[in-house]
C-alpha positions in Angstrom: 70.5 139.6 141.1 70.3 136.0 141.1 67.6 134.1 138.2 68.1 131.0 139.3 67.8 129.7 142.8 70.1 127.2 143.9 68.6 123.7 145.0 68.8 122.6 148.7 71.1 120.0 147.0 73.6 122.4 144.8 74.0 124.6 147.5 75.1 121.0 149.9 77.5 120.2 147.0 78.9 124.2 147.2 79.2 123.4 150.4 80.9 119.8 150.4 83.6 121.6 147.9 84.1 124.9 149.8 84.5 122.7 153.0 87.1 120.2 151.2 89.2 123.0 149.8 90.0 124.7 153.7 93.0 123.7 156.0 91.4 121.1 158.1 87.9 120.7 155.7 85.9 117.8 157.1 84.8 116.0 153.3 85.8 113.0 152.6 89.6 112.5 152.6 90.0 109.5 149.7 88.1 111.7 147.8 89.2 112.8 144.2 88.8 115.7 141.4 89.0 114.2 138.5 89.1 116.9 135.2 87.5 116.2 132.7 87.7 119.3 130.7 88.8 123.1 130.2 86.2 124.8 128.2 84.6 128.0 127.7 80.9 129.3 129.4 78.9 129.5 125.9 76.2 131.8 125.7 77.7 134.9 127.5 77.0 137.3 124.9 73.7 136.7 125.4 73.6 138.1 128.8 74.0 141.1 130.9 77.2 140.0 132.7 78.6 143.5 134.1 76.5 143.2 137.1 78.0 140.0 137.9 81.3 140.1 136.5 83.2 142.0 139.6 82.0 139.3 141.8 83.6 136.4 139.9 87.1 135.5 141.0 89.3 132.8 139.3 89.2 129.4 141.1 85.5 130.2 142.3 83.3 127.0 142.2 80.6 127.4 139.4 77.4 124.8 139.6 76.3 123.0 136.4 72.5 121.9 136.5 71.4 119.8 134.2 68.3 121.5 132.0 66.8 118.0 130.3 64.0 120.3 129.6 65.7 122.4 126.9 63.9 122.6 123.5 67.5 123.1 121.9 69.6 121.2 123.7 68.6 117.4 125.4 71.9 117.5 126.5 72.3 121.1 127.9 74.1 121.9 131.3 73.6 125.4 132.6 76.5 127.4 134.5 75.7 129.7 137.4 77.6 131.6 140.3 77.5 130.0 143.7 75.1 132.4 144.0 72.5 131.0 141.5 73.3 133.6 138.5 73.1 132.2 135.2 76.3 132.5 133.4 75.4 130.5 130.2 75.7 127.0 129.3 78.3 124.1 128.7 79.0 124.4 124.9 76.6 122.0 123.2 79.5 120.2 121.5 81.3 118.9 124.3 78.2 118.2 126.8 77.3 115.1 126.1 79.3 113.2 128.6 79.1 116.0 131.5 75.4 115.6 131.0 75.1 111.6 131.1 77.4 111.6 134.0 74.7 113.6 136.3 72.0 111.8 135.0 73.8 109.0 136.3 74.4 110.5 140.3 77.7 111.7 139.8 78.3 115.7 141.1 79.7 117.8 138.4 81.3 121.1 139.0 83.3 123.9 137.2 86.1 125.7 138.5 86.5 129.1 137.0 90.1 129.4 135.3 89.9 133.3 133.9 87.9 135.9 132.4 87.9 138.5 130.1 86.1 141.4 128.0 85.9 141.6 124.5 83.8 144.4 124.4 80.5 143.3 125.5 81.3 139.9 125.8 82.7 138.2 128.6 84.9 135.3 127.5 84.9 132.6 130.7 86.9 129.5 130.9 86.2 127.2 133.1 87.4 123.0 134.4 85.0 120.7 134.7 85.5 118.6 137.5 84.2 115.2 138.4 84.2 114.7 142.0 84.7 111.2 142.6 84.0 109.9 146.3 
C-alpha cells in the first residue's frame, strides 16, 4: 500500500529513533528531542486513509521529507508512516522553520499524538521533534 518509498537514509533515521526509544537502545546517550511543535497532518481529506488508518498507533514515529520540488508549496514537508504511506503534509503555515531546519542537516521527525474520524476525514495530530545529537 505504500506510495512513497522510504530512502536508505529515512529508514537509518527510523531506525536510529526506534533503537533510542528500547531498554538498553545503543543511540547516542547525550542525545536530545527537542519539540518544536504539536500540529495537525494537513491534507488528510484528500486521501484514502481507511486502508491505513488501523495500522497507525499513537506514539508511532512518522517521517517528514522535505518536497522542495512542490509547485504550491517551496516550503512543503510531507508526512508518511514508517512504512512510506503518504499521510499528507505539515500545514503550510507553520512549515517554514521545520523545512529550513532539514535543509540545513538537522533530522526532523513527528511523533503521532491521536487520531480521529470525522466522517471521511481523518483528523491526525502529531509533535514535531528535533533530534538534536
Amino acid at each position: 500500500m505504500s506510495d512513497c518509498s522510504l530512502t536508505a537514509i529515512e529508514q537509518k533515521q527510523l531506525a536510529l529513533l526506534h533503537a533510542h526509544m528500547q531498554p538498553g537502545g545503543t543511540s547516542s546517550p547525550f542525545a536530545k528531542e527537542i519539540v518544536l511543535m504539536e500540529t495537525h497532518v494537513a491534507g488528510t481529506g484528500r486521501r484514502s486513509l481507511r486502508g491505513i488508518e488501523p495500522t497507525l498507533a499513537e506514539g508511532d514515529h512518522l517521517v517528514l521529507r522535505r518536497e522542495p520540488e512542490n509547485a504550491h508549496d517551496a516550503h512543503a514537508v510531507v508526512v508518511l508512516t514508517g512504512g512510506g504511506d503518504k499521510l499528507g503534509y505539515l500545514p503550510r503555515d507553520r512549515n517554514e522553520i521545520p523545512a529550513r531546519l532539514m535543509d540545513a542537516g538537522k533530522l526532523l521527525f513527528a511523533r503521532l499524538e491521536s487520531k480521529s474520524w470525522l466522517g471521511d476525514w481523518l483528523q491526525l495530530s502529531a509533535r514535531v521533534i528535533l533530534r538534536d545529537a
